[in-house]
C-alpha positions in Angstrom: 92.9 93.3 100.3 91.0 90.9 102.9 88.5 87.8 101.2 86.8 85.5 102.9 87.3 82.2 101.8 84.8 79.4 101.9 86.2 75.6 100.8 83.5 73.7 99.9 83.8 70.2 100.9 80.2 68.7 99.9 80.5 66.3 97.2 84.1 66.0 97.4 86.1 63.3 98.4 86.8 64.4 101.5 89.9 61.7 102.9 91.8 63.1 99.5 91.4 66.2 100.7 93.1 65.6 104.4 95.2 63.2 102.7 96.7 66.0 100.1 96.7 68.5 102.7 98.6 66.3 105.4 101.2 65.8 102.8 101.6 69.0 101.3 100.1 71.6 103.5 98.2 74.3 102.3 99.8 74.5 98.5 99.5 78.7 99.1 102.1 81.3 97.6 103.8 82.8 100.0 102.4 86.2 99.6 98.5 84.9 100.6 98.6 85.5 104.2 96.3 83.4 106.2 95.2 85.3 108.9 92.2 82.5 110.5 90.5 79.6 109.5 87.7 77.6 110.7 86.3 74.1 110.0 82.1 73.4 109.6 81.6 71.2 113.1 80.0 68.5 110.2 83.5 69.2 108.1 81.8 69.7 105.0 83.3 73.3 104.9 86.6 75.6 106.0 86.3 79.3 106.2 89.1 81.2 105.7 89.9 85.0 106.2 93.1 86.2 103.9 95.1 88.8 102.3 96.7 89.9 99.2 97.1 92.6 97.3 97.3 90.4 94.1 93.8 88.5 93.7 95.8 86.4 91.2 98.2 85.3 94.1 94.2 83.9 95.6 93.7 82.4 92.1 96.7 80.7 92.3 96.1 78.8 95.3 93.0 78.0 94.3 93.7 76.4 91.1 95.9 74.1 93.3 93.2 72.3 95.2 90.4 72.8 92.6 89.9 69.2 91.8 89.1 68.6 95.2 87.2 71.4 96.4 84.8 74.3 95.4 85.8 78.0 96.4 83.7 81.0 97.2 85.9 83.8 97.3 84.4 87.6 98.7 86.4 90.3 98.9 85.3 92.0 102.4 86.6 94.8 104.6 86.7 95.7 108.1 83.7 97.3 109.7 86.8 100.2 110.5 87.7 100.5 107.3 84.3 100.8 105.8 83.3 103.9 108.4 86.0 105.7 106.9 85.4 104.9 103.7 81.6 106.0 104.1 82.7 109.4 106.5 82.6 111.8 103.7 79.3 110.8 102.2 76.9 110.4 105.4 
């Protein structure tokens, strides 16, 4: 399954943040596959798009870097995906 990930950075310390990150990288299991990320040009926010077919492998990570930042998580699909989802009832 793909989500779309958004870190929250407002209200957060943010120099913990690139602090914990520089020195311990992204803290995810193994089986979350990071596919692209982007940083808010203000860097109050990263976007993520990932994959897993465990959403507790996402909760995981998560819980990891939830003292620092808030987390949106969406489960989304690709507009491919969803046309052949949709076929049989259009």
């Amino acid at each position: 399954m793909l989500f779309f990930v958004i870190e929250d950075y407002r209200g957060c310390d943010r120099k913990e943040i690139y602090r914990r990150f520089r020195e311990s990288g992204r803290l995810k299991p193994d089986e979350l596959i990071v596919h692209h990320s982007w940083i808010a040009g203000d860097m109050s926010r990263c976007f993520l798009l990932v994959e897993t077919d465990d959403v507790t492998i996402l909760q995981r990570w998560a819980i990891e870097w939830n003292d620092l930042v808030e987390f949106e998580i969406v489960p989304v699909a690709t507009n491919k995906d969803m046309v052949t989802a949709l076929a049989g009832h259009l």
